[in-house]
C-alpha positions as CSV (number, residue, x, y, z in Angstrom):
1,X,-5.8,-52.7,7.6
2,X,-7.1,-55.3,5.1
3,X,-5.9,-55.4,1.3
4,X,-7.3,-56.7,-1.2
5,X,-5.1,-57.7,-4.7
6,X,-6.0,-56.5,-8.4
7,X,-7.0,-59.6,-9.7
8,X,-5.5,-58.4,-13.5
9,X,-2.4,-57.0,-11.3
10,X,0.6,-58.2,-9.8
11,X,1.5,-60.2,-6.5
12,X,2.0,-56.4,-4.4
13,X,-0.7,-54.7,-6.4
14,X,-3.0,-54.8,-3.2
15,X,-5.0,-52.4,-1.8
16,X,-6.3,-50.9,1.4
17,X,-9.7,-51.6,1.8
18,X,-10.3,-47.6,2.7
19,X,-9.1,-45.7,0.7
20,X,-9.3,-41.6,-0.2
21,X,-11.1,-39.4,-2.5
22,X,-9.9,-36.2,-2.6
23,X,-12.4,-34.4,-4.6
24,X,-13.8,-32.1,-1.9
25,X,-10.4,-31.1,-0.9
26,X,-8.9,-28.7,-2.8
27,X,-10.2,-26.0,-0.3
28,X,-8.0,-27.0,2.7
29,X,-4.6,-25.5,2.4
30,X,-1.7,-26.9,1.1
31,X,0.4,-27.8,3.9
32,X,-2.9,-29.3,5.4
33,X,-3.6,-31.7,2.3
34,X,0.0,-32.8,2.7
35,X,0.1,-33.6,6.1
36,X,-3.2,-35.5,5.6
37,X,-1.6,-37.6,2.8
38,X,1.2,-38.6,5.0
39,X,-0.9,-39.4,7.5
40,X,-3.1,-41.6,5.6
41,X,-0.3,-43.6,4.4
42,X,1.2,-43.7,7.5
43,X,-1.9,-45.7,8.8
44,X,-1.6,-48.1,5.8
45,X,-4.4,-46.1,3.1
46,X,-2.5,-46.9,-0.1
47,X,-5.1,-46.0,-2.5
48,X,-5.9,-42.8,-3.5
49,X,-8.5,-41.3,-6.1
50,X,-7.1,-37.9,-7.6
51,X,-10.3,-36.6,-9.6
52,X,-9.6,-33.0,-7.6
53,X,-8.9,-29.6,-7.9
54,X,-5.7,-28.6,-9.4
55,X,-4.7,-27.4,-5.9
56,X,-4.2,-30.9,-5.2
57,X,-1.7,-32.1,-7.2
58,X,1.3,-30.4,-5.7
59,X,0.9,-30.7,-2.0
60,X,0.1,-35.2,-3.0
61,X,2.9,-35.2,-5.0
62,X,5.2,-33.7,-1.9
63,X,3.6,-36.0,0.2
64,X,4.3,-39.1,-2.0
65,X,7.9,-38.2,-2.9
66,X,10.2,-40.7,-1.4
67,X,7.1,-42.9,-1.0
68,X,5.9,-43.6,-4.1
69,X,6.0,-47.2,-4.6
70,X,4.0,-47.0,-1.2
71,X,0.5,-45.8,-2.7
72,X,-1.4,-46.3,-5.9
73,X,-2.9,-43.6,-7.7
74,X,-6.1,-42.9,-10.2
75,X,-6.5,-40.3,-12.6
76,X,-9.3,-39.3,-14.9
77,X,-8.5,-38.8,-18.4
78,X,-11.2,-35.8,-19.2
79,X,-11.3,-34.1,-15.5
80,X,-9.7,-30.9,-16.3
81,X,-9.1,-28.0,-14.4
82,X,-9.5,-23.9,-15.6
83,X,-7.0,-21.0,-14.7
84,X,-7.9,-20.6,-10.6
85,X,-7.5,-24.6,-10.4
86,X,-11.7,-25.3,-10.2
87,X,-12.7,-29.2,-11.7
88,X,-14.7,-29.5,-14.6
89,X,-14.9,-31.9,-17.5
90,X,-14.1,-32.3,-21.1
91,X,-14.0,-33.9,-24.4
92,X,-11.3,-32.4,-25.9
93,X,-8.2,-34.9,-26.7
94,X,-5.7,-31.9,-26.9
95,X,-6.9,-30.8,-23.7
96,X,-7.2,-34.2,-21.9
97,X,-3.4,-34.9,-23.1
98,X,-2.1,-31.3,-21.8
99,X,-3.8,-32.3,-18.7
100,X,-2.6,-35.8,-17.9
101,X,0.7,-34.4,-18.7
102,X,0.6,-31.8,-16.5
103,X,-0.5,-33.9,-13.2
104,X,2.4,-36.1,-14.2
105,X,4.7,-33.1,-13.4
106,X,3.0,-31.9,-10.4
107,X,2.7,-35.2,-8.8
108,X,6.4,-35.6,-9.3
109,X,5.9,-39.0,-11.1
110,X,6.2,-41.0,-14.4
111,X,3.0,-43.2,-14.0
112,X,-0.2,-43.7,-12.6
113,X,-1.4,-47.1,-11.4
114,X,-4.7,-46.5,-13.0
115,X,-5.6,-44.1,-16.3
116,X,-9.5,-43.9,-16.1
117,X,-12.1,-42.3,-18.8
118,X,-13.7,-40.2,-17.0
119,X,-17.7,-39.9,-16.0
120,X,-18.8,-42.1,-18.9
121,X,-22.3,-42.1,-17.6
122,X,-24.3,-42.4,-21.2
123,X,-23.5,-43.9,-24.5
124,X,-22.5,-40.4,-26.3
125,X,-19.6,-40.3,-23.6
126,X,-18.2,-43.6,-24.5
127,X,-18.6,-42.8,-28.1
128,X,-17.0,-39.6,-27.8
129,X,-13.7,-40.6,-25.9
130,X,-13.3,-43.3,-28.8
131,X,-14.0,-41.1,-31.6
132,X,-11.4,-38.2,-30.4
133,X,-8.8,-41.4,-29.6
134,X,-8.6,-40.7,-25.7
135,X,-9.6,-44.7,-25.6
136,X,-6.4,-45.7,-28.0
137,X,-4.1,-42.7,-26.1
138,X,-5.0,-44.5,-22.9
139,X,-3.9,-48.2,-24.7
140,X,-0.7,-46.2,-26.1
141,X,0.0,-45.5,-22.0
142,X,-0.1,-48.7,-21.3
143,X,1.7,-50.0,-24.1
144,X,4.3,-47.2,-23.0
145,X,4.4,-48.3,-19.1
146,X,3.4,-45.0,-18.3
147,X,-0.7,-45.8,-17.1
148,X,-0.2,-49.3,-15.7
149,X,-3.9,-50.6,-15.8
150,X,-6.7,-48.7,-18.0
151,X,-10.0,-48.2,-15.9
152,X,-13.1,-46.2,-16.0
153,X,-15.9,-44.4,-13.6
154,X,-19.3,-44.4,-14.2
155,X,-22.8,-44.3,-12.6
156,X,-24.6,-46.3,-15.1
157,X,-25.0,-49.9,-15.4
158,X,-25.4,-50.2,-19.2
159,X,-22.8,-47.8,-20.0
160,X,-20.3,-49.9,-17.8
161,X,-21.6,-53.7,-19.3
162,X,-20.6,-51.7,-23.0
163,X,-17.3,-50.5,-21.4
164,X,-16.3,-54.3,-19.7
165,X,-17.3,-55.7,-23.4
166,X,-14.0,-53.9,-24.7
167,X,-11.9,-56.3,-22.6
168,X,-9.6,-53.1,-21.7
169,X,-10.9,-52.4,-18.0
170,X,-8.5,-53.7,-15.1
171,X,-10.7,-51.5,-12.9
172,X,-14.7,-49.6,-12.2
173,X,-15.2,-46.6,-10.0
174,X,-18.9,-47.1,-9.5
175,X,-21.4,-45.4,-7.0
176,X,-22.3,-47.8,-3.9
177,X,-24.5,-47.3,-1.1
178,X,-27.4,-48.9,0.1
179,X,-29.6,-46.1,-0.9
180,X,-28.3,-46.5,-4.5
181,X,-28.7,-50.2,-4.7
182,X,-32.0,-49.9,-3.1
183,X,-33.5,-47.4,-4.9
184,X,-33.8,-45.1,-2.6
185,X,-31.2,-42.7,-4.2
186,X,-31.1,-39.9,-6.3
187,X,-30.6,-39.0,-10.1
188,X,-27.0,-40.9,-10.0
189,X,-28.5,-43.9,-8.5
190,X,-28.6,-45.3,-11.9
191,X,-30.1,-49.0,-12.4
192,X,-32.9,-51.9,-10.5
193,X,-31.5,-53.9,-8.1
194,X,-30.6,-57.0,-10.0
195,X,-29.0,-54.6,-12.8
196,X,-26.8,-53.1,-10.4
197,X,-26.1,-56.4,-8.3
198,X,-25.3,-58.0,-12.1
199,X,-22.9,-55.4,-12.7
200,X,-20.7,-56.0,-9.7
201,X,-21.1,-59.6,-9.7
202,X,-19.9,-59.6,-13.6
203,X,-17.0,-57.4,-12.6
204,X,-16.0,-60.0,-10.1
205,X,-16.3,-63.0,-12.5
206,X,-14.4,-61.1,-14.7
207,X,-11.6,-60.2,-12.7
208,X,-12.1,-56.4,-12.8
209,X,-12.1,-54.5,-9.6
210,X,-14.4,-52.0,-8.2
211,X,-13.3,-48.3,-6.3
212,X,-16.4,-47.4,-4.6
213,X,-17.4,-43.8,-4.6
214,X,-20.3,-41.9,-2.7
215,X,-20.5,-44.7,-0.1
216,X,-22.0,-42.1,2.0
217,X,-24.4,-41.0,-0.5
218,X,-22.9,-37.4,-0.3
219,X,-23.6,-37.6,4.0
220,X,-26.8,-38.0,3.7
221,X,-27.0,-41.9,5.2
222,X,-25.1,-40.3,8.4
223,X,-28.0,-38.6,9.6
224,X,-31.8,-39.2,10.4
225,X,-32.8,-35.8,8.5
226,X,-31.1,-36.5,5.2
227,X,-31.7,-40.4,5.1
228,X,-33.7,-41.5,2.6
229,X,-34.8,-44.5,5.0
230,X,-35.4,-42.0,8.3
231,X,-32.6,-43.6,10.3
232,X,-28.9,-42.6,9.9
233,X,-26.3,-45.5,9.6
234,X,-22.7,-44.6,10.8
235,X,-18.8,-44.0,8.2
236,X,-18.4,-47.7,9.3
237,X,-21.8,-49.3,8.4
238,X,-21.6,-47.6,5.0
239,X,-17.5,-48.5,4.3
240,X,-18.5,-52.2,5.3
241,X,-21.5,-52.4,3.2
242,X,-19.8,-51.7,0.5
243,X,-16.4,-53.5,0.4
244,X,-18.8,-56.3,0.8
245,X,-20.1,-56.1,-2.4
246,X,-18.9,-58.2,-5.1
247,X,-15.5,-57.5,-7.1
248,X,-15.1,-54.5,-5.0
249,X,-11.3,-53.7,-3.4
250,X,-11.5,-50.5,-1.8
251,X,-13.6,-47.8,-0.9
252,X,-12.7,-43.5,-1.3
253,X,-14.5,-41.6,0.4
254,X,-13.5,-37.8,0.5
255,X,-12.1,-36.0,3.3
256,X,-11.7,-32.2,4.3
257,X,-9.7,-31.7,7.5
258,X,-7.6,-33.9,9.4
259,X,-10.5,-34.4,11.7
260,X,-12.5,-36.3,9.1
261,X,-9.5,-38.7,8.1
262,X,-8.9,-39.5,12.5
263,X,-12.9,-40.3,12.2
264,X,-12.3,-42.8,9.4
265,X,-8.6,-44.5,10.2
266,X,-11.1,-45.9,13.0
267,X,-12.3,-48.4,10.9
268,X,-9.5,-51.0,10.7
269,X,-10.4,-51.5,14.2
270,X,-13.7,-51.0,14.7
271,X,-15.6,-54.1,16.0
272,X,-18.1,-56.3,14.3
273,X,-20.9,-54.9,15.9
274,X,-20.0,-51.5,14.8
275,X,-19.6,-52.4,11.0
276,X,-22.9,-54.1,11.3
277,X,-25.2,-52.3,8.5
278,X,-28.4,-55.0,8.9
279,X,-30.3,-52.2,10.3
280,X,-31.2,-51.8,6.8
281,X,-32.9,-55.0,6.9
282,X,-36.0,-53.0,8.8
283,X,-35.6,-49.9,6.0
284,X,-38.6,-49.1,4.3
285,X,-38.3,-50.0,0.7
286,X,-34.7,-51.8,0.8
287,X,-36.9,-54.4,-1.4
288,X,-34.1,-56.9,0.2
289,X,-36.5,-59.7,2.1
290,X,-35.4,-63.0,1.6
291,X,-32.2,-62.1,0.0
292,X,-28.7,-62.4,2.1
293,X,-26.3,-60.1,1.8
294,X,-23.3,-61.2,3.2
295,X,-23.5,-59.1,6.1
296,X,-23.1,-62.0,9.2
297,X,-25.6,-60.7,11.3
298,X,-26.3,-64.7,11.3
299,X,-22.5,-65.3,12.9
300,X,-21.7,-66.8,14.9
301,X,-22.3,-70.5,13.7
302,X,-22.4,-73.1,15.9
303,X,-20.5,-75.4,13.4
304,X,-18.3,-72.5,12.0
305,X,-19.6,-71.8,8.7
306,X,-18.9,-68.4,7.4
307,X,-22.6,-68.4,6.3
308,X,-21.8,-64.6,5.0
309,X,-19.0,-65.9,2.2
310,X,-20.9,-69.4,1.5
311,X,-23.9,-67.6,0.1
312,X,-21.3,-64.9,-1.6
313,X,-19.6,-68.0,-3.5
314,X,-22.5,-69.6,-4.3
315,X,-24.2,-66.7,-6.0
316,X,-21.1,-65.6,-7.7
317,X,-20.2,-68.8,-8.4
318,X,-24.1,-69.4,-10.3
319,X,-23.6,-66.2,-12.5
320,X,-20.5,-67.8,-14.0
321,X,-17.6,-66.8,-11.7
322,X,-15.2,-70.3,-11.7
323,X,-13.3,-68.2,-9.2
324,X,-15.5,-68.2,-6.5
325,X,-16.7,-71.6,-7.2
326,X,-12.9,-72.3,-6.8
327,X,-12.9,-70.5,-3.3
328,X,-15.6,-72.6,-1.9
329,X,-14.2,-75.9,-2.4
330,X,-11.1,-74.6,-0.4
331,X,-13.6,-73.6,2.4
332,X,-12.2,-75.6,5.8
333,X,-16.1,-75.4,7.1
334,X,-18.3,-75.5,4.1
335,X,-22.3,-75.9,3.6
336,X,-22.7,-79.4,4.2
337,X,-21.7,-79.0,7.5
338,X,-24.7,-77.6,8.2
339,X,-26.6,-79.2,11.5
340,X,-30.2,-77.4,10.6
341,X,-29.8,-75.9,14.4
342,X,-32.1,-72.6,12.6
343,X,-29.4,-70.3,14.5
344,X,-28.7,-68.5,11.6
345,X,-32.4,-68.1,10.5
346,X,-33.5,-66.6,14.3
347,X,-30.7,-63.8,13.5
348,X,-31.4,-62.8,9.9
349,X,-32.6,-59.9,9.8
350,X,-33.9,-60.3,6.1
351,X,-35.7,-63.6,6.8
352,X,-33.3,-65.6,4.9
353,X,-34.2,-69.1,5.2
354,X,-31.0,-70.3,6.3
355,X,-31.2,-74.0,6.9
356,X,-32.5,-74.4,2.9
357,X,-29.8,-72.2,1.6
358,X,-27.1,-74.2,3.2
359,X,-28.9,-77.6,1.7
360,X,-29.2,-75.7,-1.3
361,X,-26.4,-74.7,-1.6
362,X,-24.1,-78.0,-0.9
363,X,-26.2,-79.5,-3.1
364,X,-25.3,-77.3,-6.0
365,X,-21.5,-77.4,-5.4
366,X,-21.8,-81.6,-4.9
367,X,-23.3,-81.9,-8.5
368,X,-20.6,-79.1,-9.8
369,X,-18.0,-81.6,-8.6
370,X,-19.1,-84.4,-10.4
């Protein structure tokens, strides 16, 4: 399993790059959620989103106990749940307070690594959770060592820039999928390409990491029928698509049955060839010609460039990230290596020019040295 460290956290705040949702499970039974838990950690998933049911609480905090310091944990401050347990949302501080308490109890805890608002998807939201002081109850938490890192989840670009202009977020749950960054999505796919690409890129300059939800599009990439492109792509094409976006650390998809967790654990050993999402290269409308996106079709390279990371710094490192421009120079096989052999440029399946990005790029990082 590969982890992947908060960059506003500490040296053993990492997390697995797959991680859990578990807001489709609170229909499995009890002892079944546990025994999925335990698995899941026992195969190295340390990172859990708890927007769920109220049937889930008890069962994850049984699992957890004993363990805790083993797994990191989001909650959503305005996810609440009625009398028979269902989800639903509110903007009611009392509410939102009685609530947070209560999973505290259930999970068996006295913190959460991450207290997020909740579904701030338009400005009134925002507004809302700062005018009935859930914003300022969530700084008291952290004040309090009781939330450790203040986050949010959202499906909107614009909403999330105003959010990362507070200077409180240590963490985004944001929808990612190629469908969604491709607009080929549906009413949650929320922003243009650039917009969206912007977004993520900013989060990684800023050192604010990104939980990925929906990275299946809700099942409908899995299969030819729901598609929006006409051709499925498989759990592992979707899960490596998106932990390769910028500033993201871990994706959650949801599970159901112990048989849909065995079909993911797969993926920390799946091969290259089946994480390989550049099918989408030959999707109608992916509106992604020309434009690399770090997904090493191109590998390998005859001189050993990661051509996949290069073109991730360089971009990052043009939209202000110092970070990544950092990470290239300690590169052991960098651009100027390049031998112009046109390898990589024969395997792109998006028609990058490879041989003038790699001039292009070693060019750029030359003068930044200066």
């Amino acid at each position: 399993m590969e982890y992947r460290r908060l960059p506003h956290g500490g040296e053993n705040e990492r997390f697995s790059v797959l991680g859990l949702g578990m807001g489709g499970i609170g229909k499995t039974p009890p002892e079944e959620i546990e025994r999925i838990i335990s698995r899941a950690i026992d195969n190295g998933i340390n990172f859990f989103d708890l927007c769920a049911a109220g049937s889930v609480y008890e069962p994850f905090g049984r699992a957890i106990a004993g363990r805790r310091e083993q797994v990191f944990i989001q909650v959503h401050f305005g996810a609440v749940y009625d009398e028979q347990g269902e989800y639903g949302w509110c903007r009611d501080f009392d509410t939102i307070k009685r609530t947070f308490l209560w999973e505290l109890e259930k999970l068996g805890t006295d913190y959460v690594d991450f207290g997020f608002l909740h579904c701030v998807d338009e400005d009134e939201d925002l507004d809302k959770l700062t005018e009935i002081g859930v914003v300022d109850y969530l700084k008291q938490l952290k004040a309090w060592g009781v939330v450790h890192h203040i986050g949010f989840s959202s499906h909107t670009p614009s909403v999330a820039n105003r959010i990362l202009d507070l200077g409180i977020a240590d963490m985004m749950m944001f929808s990612i999928n190629p469908a969604y960054d491709y607009e080929m999505g549906d009413e949650y796919g929320i922003g243009s390409v650039g917009e969206r690409a912007e977004l993520f890129a900013r989060c990684d300059r800023e050192g604010v990491g990104i939980s990925v939800m929906k990275p299946f599009f809700a099942g409908q990439l899995l299969t030819a029928e729901a598609s929006p492109f006409g051709t499925p792509l498989s759990h592992y094409q979707c899960l490596q698509y998106a932990i390769d976006r910028p500033g993201v650390l871990t994706a959650v998809p949801g599970v159901q049955t112990m048989e849909h967790l065995e079909a993911l654990l797969g993926f920390s050993s799946s091969s290259d060839e089946e994480r390989d999402y550049s099918v989408i290269a030959s999707f109608p409308g992916t509106i992604a010609r020309g434009r690399c996106v770090y997904c090493n079709h191109c590998q390998p390279c005859p001189v050993g460039i990661d051509i996949g990371i290069v073109n991730k710094y360089y971009d990052l490192a043009k939209a202000g990230d110092d970070i990544a421009a950092n990470h290239y120079t300690k590169l052991s096989v960098a651009a100027d290596a390049c031998i112009a052999c046109g390898h990589c440029e024969s395997r792109c399946p998006f028609s990058v020019k490879g041989e003038a990005r790699m001039k292009e790029i070693a060019e750029y990082f030359a003068q930044r040295g200066k």
